[in-house]
Structures are given as structure tokens and as C-alpha cells.
N, C-alpha and C positions, 0 to 999 in steps of 0.2 A: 504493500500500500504506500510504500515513501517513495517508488520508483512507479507515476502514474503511467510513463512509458510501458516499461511490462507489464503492467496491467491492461493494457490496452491492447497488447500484442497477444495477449490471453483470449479477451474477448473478442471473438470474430467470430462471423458465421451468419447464420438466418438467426432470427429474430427471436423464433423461438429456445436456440441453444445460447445466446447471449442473456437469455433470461434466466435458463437452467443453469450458467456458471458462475453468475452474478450472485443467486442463489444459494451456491453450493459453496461460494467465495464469503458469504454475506454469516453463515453457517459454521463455516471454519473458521472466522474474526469471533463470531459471537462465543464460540463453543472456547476457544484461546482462552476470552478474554475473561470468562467466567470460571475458567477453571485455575486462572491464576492471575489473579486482581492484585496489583499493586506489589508484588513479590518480584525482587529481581532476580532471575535465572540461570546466573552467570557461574556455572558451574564454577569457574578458575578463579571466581571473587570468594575470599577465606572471609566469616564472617565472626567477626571479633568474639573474643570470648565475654565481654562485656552483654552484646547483644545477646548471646546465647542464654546469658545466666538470666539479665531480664526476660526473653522469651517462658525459661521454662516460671520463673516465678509471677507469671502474669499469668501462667497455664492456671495455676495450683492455686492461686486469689480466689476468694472467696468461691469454691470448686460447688457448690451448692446453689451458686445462684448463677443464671446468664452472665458472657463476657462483658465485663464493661463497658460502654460507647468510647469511653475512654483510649480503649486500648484498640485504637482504631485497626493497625493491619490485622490481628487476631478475629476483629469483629467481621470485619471483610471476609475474612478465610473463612469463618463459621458459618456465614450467612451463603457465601457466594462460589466457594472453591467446589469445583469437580474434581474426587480422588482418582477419579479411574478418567480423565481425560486425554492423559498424555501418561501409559504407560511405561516409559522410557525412562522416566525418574525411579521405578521401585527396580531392584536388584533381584527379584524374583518374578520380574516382568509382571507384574500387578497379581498375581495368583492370590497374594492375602488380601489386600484390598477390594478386593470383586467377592471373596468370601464373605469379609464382614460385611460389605453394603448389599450384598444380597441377604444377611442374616437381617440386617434393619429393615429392607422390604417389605420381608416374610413380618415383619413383626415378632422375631422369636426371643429378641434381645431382651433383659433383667430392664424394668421400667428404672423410670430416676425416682429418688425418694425410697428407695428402697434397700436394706442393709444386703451387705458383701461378705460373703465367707469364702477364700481360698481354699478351705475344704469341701467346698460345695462343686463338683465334678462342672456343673454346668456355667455356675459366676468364674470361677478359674476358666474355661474355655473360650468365655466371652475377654477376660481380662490379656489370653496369650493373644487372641484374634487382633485384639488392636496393637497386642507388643508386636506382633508378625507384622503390621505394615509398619512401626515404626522405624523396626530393627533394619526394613530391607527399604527406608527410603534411602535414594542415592546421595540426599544432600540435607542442609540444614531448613531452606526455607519449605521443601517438602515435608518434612517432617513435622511442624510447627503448624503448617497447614492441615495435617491430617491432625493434626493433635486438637490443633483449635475445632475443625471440623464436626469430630468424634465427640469431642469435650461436652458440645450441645446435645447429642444425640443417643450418650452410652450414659447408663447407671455411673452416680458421681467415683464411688467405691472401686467400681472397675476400672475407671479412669483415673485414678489416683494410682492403682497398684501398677497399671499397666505404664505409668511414667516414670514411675520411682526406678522401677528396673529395666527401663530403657534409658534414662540416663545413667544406670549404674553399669550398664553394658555395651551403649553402643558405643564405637569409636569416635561418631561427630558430638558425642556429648563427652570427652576429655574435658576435664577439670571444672565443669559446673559443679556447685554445692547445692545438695539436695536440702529444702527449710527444713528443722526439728518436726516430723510426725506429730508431736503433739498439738504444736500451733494448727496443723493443714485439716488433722481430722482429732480434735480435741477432745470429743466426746468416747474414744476409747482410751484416755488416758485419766481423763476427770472426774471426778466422784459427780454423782445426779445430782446432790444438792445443791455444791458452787454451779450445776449447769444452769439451775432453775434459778441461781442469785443472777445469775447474767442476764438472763433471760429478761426477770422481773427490771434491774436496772439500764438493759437496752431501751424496753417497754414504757420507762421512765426519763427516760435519756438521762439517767444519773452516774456517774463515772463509779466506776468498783472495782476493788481490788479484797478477792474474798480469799479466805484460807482455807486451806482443804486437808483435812483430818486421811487418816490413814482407817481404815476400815475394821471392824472389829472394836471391842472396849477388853479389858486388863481382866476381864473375865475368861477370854481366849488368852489361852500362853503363845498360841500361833503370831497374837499382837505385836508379841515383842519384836518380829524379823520380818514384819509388815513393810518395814522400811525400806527392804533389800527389793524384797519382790514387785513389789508395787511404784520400784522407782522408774521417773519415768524415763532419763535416760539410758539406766536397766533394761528395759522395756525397747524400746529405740535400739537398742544392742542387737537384741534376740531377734526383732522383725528384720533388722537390716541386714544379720547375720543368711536368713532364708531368701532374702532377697540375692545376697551376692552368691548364694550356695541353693539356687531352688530345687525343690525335689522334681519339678516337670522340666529340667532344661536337657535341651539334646546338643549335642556339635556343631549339629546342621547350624545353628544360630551365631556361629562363626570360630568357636573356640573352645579346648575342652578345660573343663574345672579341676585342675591338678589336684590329687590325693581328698576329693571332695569328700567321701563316707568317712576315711580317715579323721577330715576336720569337725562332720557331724559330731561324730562322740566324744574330739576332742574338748570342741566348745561347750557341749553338754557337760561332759565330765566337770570342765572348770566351772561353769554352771551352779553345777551340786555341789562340787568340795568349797565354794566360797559360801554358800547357803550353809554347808555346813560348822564353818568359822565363824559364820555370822552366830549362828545358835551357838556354838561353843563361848560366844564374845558374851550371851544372856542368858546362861547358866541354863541351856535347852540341850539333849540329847540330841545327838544327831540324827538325821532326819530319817525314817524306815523308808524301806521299799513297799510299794504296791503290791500286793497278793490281788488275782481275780477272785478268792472263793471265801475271803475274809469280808468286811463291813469296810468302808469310806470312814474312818474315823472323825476326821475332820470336816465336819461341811464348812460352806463359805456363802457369805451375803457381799456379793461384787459390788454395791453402789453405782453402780454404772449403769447406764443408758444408751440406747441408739441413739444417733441422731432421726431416725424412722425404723421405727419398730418394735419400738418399747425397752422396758427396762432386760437386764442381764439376768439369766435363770440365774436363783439360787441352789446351793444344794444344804440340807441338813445334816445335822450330824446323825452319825453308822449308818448310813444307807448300802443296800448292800446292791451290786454289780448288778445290773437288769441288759439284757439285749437291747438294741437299737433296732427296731424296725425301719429295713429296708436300708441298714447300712453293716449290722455283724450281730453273731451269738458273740456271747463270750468265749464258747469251747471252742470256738474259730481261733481266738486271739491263744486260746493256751495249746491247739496243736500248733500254729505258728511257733511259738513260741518252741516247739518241743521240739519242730522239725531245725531249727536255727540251733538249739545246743546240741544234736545230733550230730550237726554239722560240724560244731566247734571239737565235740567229741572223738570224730573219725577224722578230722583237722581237713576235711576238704567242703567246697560247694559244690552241690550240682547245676551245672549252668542246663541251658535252654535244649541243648540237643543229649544231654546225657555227660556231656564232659566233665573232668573232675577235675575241679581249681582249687589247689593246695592253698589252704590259708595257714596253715604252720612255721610262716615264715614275718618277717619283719613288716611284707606288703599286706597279711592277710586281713588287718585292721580296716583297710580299706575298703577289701570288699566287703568284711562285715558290716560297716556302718553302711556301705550301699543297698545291703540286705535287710539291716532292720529297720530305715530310714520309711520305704522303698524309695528309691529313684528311681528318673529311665534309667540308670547304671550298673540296675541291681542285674544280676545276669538268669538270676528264672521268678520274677515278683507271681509269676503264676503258683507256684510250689513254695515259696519263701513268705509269700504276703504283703501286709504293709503294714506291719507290727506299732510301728512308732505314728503314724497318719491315723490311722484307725482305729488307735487309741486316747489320741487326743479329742475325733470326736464322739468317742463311747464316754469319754469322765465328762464333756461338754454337756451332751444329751442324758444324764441322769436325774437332770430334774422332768424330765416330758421324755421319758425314754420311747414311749407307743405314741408318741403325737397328740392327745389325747386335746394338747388345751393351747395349740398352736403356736409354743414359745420359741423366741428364735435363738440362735446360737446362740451355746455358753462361752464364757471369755480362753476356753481350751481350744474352741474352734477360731481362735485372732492368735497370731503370734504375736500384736499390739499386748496381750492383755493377758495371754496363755499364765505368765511368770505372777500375776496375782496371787493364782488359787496355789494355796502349799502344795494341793496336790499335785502340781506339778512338779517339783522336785519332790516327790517319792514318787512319780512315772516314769522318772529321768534317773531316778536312784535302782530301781529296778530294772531300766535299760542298763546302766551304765555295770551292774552285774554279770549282767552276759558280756558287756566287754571285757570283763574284766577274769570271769571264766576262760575268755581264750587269751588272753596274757597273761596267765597265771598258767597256761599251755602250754609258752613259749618255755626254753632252756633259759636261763640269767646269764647275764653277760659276763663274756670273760674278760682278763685281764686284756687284752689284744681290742677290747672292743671298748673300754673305757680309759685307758691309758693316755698320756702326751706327755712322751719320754722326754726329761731335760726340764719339763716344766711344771712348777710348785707355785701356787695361791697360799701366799704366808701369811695375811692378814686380809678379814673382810671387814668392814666400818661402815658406821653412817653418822655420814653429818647432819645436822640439824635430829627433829627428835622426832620419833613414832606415835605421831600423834593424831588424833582424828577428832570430830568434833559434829554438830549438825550446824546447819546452816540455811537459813530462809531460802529461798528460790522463788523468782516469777516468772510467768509465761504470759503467753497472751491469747484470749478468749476471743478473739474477733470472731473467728469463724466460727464458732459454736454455737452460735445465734443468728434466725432468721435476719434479711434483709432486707431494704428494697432502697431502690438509688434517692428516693425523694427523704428518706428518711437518715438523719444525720450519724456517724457512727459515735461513739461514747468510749471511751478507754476503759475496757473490761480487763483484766486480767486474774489468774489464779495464784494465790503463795502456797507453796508447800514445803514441808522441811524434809533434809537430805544431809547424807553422810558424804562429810569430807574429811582429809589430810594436811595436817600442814606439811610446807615442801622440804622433803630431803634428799641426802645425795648418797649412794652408795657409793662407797671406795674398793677399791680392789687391790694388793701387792704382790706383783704377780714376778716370777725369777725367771729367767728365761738364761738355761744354759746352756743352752745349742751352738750358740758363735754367732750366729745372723737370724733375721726377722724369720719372725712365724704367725701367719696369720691363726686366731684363734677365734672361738664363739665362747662365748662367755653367757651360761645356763643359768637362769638364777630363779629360787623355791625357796616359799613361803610355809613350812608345813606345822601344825601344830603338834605341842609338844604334848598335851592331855586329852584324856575322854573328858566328858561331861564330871565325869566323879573325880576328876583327878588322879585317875591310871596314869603311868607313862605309857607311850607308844613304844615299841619297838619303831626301828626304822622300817623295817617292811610292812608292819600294820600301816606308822602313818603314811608312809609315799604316796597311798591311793588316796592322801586327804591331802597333798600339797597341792599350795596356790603356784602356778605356773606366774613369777613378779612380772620377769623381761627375758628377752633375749637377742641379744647383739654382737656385733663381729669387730675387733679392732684387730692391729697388728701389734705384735711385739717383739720389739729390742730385744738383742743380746743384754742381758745382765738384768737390773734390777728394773720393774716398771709398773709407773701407778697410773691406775684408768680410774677414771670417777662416770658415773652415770647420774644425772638430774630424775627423779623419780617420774617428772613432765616426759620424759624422753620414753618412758615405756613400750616396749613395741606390742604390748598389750593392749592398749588402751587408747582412747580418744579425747582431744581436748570436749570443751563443751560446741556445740555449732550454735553460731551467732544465728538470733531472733529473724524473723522472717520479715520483720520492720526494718532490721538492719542490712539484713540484704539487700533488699528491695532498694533502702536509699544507696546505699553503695553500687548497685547496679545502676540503678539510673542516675546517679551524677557520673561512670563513668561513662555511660552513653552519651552524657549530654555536652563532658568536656572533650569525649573522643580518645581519652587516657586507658593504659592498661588496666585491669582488674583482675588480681594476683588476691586469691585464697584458698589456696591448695595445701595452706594447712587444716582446709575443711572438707576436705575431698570425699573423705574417709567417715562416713556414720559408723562402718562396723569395730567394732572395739567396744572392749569393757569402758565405760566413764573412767577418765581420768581422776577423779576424785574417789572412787571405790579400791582405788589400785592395792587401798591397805584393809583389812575386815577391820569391826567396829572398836576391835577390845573392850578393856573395862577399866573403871576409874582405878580398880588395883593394879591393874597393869596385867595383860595374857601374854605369855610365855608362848613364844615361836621357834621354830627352828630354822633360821637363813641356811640353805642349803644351796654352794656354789660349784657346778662344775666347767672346768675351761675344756678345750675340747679342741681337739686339731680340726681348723677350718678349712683344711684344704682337702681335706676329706668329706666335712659336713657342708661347707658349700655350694648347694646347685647354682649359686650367680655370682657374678666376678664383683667387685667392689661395694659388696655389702656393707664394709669399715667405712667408707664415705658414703651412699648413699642408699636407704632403709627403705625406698620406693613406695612411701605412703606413711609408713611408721609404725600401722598396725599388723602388721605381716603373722607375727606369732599365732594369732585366732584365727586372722581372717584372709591371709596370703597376700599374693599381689594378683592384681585383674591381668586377665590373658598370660602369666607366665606362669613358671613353674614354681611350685614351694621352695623357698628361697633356700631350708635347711632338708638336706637328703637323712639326717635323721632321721626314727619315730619320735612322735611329737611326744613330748614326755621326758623321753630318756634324759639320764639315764635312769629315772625313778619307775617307769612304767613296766619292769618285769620284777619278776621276786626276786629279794635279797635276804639268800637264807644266812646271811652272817655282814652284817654292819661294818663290821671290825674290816674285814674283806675290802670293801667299798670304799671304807673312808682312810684303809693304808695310803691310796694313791694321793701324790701330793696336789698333784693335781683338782681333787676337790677336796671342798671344804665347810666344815661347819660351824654354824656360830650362835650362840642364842641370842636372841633378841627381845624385847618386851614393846606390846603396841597398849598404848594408855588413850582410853578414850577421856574428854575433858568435858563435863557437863556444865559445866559454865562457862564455857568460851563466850557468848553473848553477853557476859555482865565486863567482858576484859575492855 
């Protein structure tokens, strides 16, 4: 059309084919123009990471109500974009996009205003369907366009899930920060009563800042480690954990998930053994495992609410194990269970065609957690099950087990919310059995396998002191309350209190007498020294109860050499991610000066909170065990310059996206197999022990 000349040379003919092409000319402008309004398409134009981050946090604004006029291209896109117009943009030639917008035709899609469970076979299918055209748009402003598109037209839930892990996988979302979960969908982190003070103070347009109690009163002893479970950047760990590690992802979607079942049971296991510090920190026995043929000891009154669809089943207390109609008996969950130690027993699985995969080995961890997870990875889930899935939602549905009274998921069925109910660490305490049945399988390591000849760790220290404390916290309630544009927003927010540390620094004195540099990793555990009664552990009792602190890699000098590590530096853990307020203005000032926007030290949701990194102790002070081992890195090494750069920071839980696990260790080691004699273990100079004492301070807020 800018060259009227060819266009001219186009139309010729009779009268009536100059009308047929004019037509057909007039068809292909219109069809263009609408299927990509205002978007430039300059494949070879890189589009700032500023832009990208505002894009996704304009997605995820108020996810509940319509785009805002505001947000003018997004409104464009949602009103006006053709997804399947110009199939040349998707990477899978449109195949997913023609799926989903034939599934909204049909009308088959989960309406809006209506809650989302990932264990619900059908809201998962809806929620891959939109990851599938994400994952395979070929560019950034296609992607954004179907996002915006979809945004209008799919359940908010689905579309929430379905962007969190497309930013967390695909390539053209490198180094965007995903907002705090709790700000985006609030109402699975907040107790219903601050939801209903919002609610009441929107309705008033009066500003609130409400505080939120932890659930349960001092009549439950479950009360006391309310705080761990129910935290919500705890919570945020867990969900973002399944996000980076799902149990439905395949290769096909670009890349495979190194030692993934491996990290299931790893991060579960640390899960439990820090639940179980927490209880030892308030004078609680450690937490039992789940029996199916016993009573639910503990019930739980969730305080929580949908945003649509009412409040969270409760369960009462000893209710005992009931079927799920139309999702498992119980005796289902105890043959699985029976045919998985059978396995651990004769140390092989049966995969899909009959074949036997030896899990009696260093890797066989792996396939187990693929097995009792299920995954696609698992290699027979027809014969194996889905042990860990389908039990989260049989403890979910035990308040409405036969459907009877139309309640919707229980907080088992949200990995948001799953780490509330205690019962979920004795579900996790009873998985993490059978892991521990087949490492207890395994031969213990020899000398040749924990050794690093020439090298002695002769002093371990810390500076500053072991101390923890609680500490207010706010977030922000916007989204948790209805909207409308005419109506003014008010500053809502929630306070809750949480377990923090003051900062300190591990020292290390490490001798190095080889003559020249030795890269090393440096293992460091956390493990308690007592039961609840004040037994000592053995070191092979406690090992299965050590907190996994850090793990890192430096070089060492010939002769004498001292490494300090900042407890912030954990490669366990996560700082906290700034507010969704914060983003948003940082995004858009740097949009608007055209400046880079660098925060990739928020890259990373999955990790334990940084402030948990110590359990709570007690004002007398709880007795630990710092447990240090160095460890030849040139052997445990899968990536080259680990000593200068950690590729995220949280690697230890959570790996690195698209590589490989950064340590060819088992995750653990050396504590993860038995150690039938201490003395054995703690000869080599190379590791080392030290006691420690973690003092929690109840009056930090009066200092």
C-alpha cells in the first residue's frame, strides 16, 4: 500500500476481477491489521528488559478485573489481536493456539470467577493449553498479545498459573521478576477475617492496615509451629518450588529438568527436618508419619477463603481415612505404596516394557522421587501410581470425601497453602520414609569416597551471634478486593508476624597441603543435637534430621586459608522479592527514562526465605550441631567457575534453569547414607564438627 504503483500493476483486468482483488486486498489489510494492532514486529528489534518486566506486571494487575484502559497496547491486544492470524510467529506452527481457541468456541473452558486447583486433571489442562502457546510464541510482543488476549477470556487462576511458569521457563522471559504470590492472589495466603476487614474498609474507602493472627488458639500445641507452616514466604517457596520442578512437564517444552525426583525428596526432606527443629525449638516431639489405617489426629480450621467459592474445608480432629469418590480407595494408595518398597527391596524398577532399572546405586534416588512424585518421568506411573498427587488430594477431600455438600478444595489440593495443614509434614514425613528405606539400602561410604587428601578444616566460627527473633511484616491487599475503575482504590494492607535472624558470618580455617590451588565445595549442616526429651543423637540417628545451611565452591591456596561466608549469601535461600508496588514503579520509571532495569537478584522465588535460614531456638538457647564437610570440587563439580559465579544463588534446593545440577554429588552427602560408627567419619580432617547454640530473643521489639 506505500508503493501505489504496485498496487496498480496488481489490479488489472475486467471489472469484475479488479473488484475480486481489491476485495481480497481490502481482507488481507483488515485481517493484518487486526491481528496485530499497534505491536511492532521487528523480529531483530530486542525488546528491553524494562519493557518486558512492565508487560508481565501489567498482565498480573488487578488479574480479576478487565485490562485497564490505561494500559493501552494490552487493551488493544485483548480487544483486537487475532492469535491464529499469522501462524509464522508460534514455533509449533500455531498447533497450540488453534487448540485453545477452538476449546473457547466449544465453550469447554473453566468460566472466570471460579477457583483453580492444579490437581484438578481438567483446570491443569486448561492452564498447560495457554503455557503451550506461550512457550512456542517466537517473540516477545507475540507472546504478550496472546497473554493479554487469553487474560480476558480464560479463568483468572489459570491464567495466573499459566504465566508464573512461563516466565519461569521460557527463554524470552530471562531475568523478569515474578510479584510475591501473595500480593497477585492474596486470598490463598490471608486469613478470611483480615479478607472481610478489607473488604469492609475498601466499601468505606477507609485506609487499613489489619493484622493477621496465625490460626488455631494455645489450646492446639500444633499452635506453637503455626508460624513455620503458615509463612507466607514458606508458602511462596513450596508453590514456586512445583512451578520450577512440575510434575506434568515433558522435554518437548524445550529442556530436560536435571536430577528432578532426586530434588522432589530433596526439598521435601528439608521441608520436614526444618518443621522438625522448628518443634524441637517449642518443646514438641517430632512430627509422626501418616498411617492410612490409623485416625487424622490433628484436624485443622484453615481460615481461609476463595476468592469464589467459599470458605476452605475444615477437617476435625481423628477422622479417620475415607475414599474419594471418583479420584482413589485408600487400599489403592497402600498397594502403591507396597509395590514402590518392593521395589526398593529387590533395589530395581520396572519400567514401561518390562525393563529393570537398578536403583541400588547413587542415581537410584532419582528415579525414586520420579516414582513416588508421579511425573511424566516416572518410567511405569501405570504400575507405580501417583503416591504423592493423590494423596494430597485424598487428606484435601476428607472433609466432603463422597461430594455430599459441594465443598471445594482443601488447602492440600494449592501448593499456595498445602504447608498450612500439619498434616502435611507427617504426609511428607511418611514419604520421606521410603526415601529413606532405600538409602538406608545403599553400602556407606568409604574412605575413597569422602576423603580430600592434604586437606584439614581446623577451625569453624561465626561471627556475629545465632540469633532469631519475630518481626512484623506487611503486604499489600489490593487485589483481594473487588473493583471497579470509577471507584477510588484505598491502601489496604495485611501485618503478620514472622521468624527472623540476625546476620552472621561463618568462618572457615581450612590447610591446604598439596603445594598449589585446589578447588573445593564447602558442605555445611545444621543438625540437632536432642530428641524432644533431651536424648543425645547418635550421628547416624541425627543426619536424617540435619538442616542442609549452604553450599559453595571457592579455591584454595597452598598452606593456610580462611573463607568467610555472609549467612545472606546462602545458596539455600532467597532474599525477600520487593512488593508489587515496587516493581511496578521501578518498571515504569525505567520505561519512561529508557534506563536499564537490573534485578536479578530477584530472579529467583524458589528458595527457602532468607530469614528462616536458622530454626527458631529458645530463649535458653538449643544446642546444634554445625556439621562441615570440604570436599574435592573437581570431582563434585558439574560447572566450571562455580567459586565466582552461583548462577542464581539458590542452586542447592532449586538448581539452575536449563543446566545441569551444579554438584554431581547426592544431594545430602555426605550425611545421606548410614554411618554405622561417627568416630569413622569424623577421623577425616577434612570434616568437621562444632557445637553451636541458636537463642531465640523475645523481646527484640522492646530493643
Amino acid at each position: 500500500l506505500a508503493k501505489p504503483d504496485s498496487l496498480c500493476s496488481i489490479i488489472t483486468g475486467s471489472e469484475q476481477h479488479v473488484k475480486m482483488k481489491v476485495a481480497a486486498i481490502l481482507l488481507l489489510v483488515v485481517a493484518t491489521a487486526s491481528a496485530w494492532p499497534n505491536f511492532a514486529l521487528n523480529d531483530q528489534v530486542e525488546v528491553p528488559t524494562a519493557k518486558k518486566q512492565q508487560d508481565v506486571l501489567r498482565l498480573l494487575y488487578k488479574v480479576n478485573e478487565p485490562i485497564r484502559s490505561a494500559f493501552k497496547e494490552l487493551k488493544n491486544a485483548a480487544e483486537n489481536f487475532n492469535p491464529a492470524a499469522d501462524l509464522s510467529h508460534y514455533t509449533d506452527g500455531g498447533k497450540a493456539v488453534k487448540k485453545l481457541l477452538h476449546e473457547i468456541e466449544d465453550h469447554r473452558v473453566l468460566e472466570k470467577h471460579h477457583y483453580f486447583s492444579l490437581f484438578n486433571n481438567r483446570h491443569r489442562e486448561e492452564a498447560l493449553l495457554l503455557f503451550d502457546v506461550l512457550i512456542h510464541s517466537d517473540d516477545w510482543n507475540t507472546a504478550v498479545a496472546n497473554a493479554a488476549y487469553f487474560r480476558e477470556r480464560l479463568n483468572e487462576g489459570v491464567f495466573v498459573y499459566a504465566i508464573y511458569v512461563t516466565v519461569i521457563h521460557a527463554k524470552l522471559a530471562d531475568h523478569i521478576v515474578l510479584p510475591p504470590l501473595y500480593e497477585i492472589t492474596p486470598h490463598l495466603f490471608t486469613n478470611s477475617e483480615v479478607i472481610n476487614q478489607a473488604y469492609s474498609a475498601k466499601m468505606t474507602q477507609t485506609p487499613g492496615k489489619f493484622h493477621m493472627s496465625f490460626t488455631g488458639t494455645k489450646r492446639n500445641p500444633e499452635q506453637r509451629v503455626a508460624y513455620f507452616g503458615e509463612d507466607i514466604g514458606l508458602n511462596v517457596h513450596h508453590v514456586t518450588w512445583h512451578m520450577d520442578y512440575p510434575f506434568w512437564w515433558k522435554d518437548s517444552y524445550g529442556y530436560h529438568l536435571d536430577r528432578k525426583g532426586e530434588l522432589f525428596f530433596w526439598v521435601h526432606h528439608q521441608l520436614t527436618v526444618r518443621f522438625d527443629s522448628e518443634r524441637l525449638s517449642n518443646h514438641l516431639n517430632l512430627v509422626d508419619e501418616l498411617y492410612w489405617d490409623r485416625p487424622i489426629v490433628e484436624g485443622f480450621a484453615p481460615h481461609t477463603t476463595y476468592k469464589y467459592g467459599g470458605e476452605f474445608p475444615s477437617r476435625p480432629d481423628n477422622v479417620r481415612f475415607s475414599d474419594v469418590d471418583g479420584v482413589a480407595r485408600i487400599r489403592d494408595l497402600i498397594i502403591t505404596e507396597s509395590r514402590i518398597r518392593d521395589a526398593i527391596a529387590h533395589g530395581y524398577v520396572t519400567g514401561h516394557d518390562g525393563e529393570r532399572i537398578d536403583i541400588r546405586n547413587e542415581h537410584g534416588i532419582d528415579v525414586l522421587g520420579d516414582v513416588i512424585e508421579s511425573s511424566e518421568y516416572s518410567p511405569n506411573p501405570e504400575y507405580y501410581g501417583q503416591l504423592h498427587n493423590l494423596a494430597h488430594i485424598i487428606l484435601g477431600r476428607q472433609g466432603d470425601p463422597h461430594g455430599k455438600f459441594n465443598m471445594p478444595p482443601g488447602v492440600m489440593e494449592h501448593f499456595e497453602t498445602a504447608t498450612r495443614d500439619p498434616a502435611f509434614f507427617r504426609l511428607h514425613k511418611y514419604m520421606d520414609n521410603i526415601f529413606k528405606e532405600h538409602k538406608d539400602s545403599l553400602p556407606s561410604y568409604t574412605a575413597q569416597d569422602v576423603e580430600f587428601p592434604g586437606v584439614a578444616v581446623n577451625t569453624v566460627g561465626v561471627k556475629g551471634n545465632l540469633k532469631t527473633f519475630f518481626e512484623d511484616f506487611e503486604f499489600d491487599l489490593t487485589n483481594a478486593v473487588d473493583d471497579a475503575p470509577e471507584v477510588d482504590d484505598v491502601p489496604l494492607s495485611a501485618v503478620v508476624s514472622r521468624l527472623n535472624h540476625e546476620p552472621f558470618t561463618l568462618t572457615f580455617d581450612v590447610t591446604n597441603n598439596n603445594g598449589g590451588d585446589l578447588f573445593a565445595t564447602f558442605r555445611v549442616f545444621l543438625c540437632p543435637r536432642h530428641d524432644a526429651n533431651g536424648i543425645l543423637f547418635t550421628l547416624n540417628e541425627g543426619r536424617w534430621h540435619c538442616i542442609e545451611l549452604d553450599k559453595f565452591w571457592r579455591t584454595l591456596h597452598a598452606g593456610d586459608n580462611h573463607v568467610e561466608r555472609k549467612s545472606s549469601d546462602a545458596s539455600t535461600t532467597v532474599p525477600d522479592i520487593p512488593s508489587f508496588h515496587t516493581l511496578i514503579e521501578k518498571a515504569d520509571a525505567a520505561v519512561a527514562s529508557g534506563s536499564d532495569l537490573d534485578l536479578s537478584e530477584y530472579t529467583r522465588s524458589c528458595g527457602i526465605p532468607n530469614r528462616l535460614l536458622l530454626p527458631k531456638g529458645n530463649t535458653e538457647g538449643l544446642d546444634f550441631a554445625l556439621v562441615v564437610a570440604v570436599t574435592d570440587g573437581s570431582k563434585d563439580a558439574a560447572i566450571e567457575g562455580l567459586e565466582k559465579d552461583e548462577h542464581g544463588g539458590t542452586h542447592a534446593q532449586c538448581g539452575i534453569h536449563g543446566e545441569v545440577y551444579p554438584d554431581k554429588r547426592p544431594l545430602g552427602f555426605p550425611l545421606d547414607r548410614q554411618i554405622p560408627d561417627e568416630r569413622v567419619l569424623l577421623k577425616f580432617p577434612n570434616i568437621h564438627k562444632e557445637v553451636v547454640t541458636v537463642h531465640f530473643d523475645d523481646h527484640h521489639d522492646d530493643h
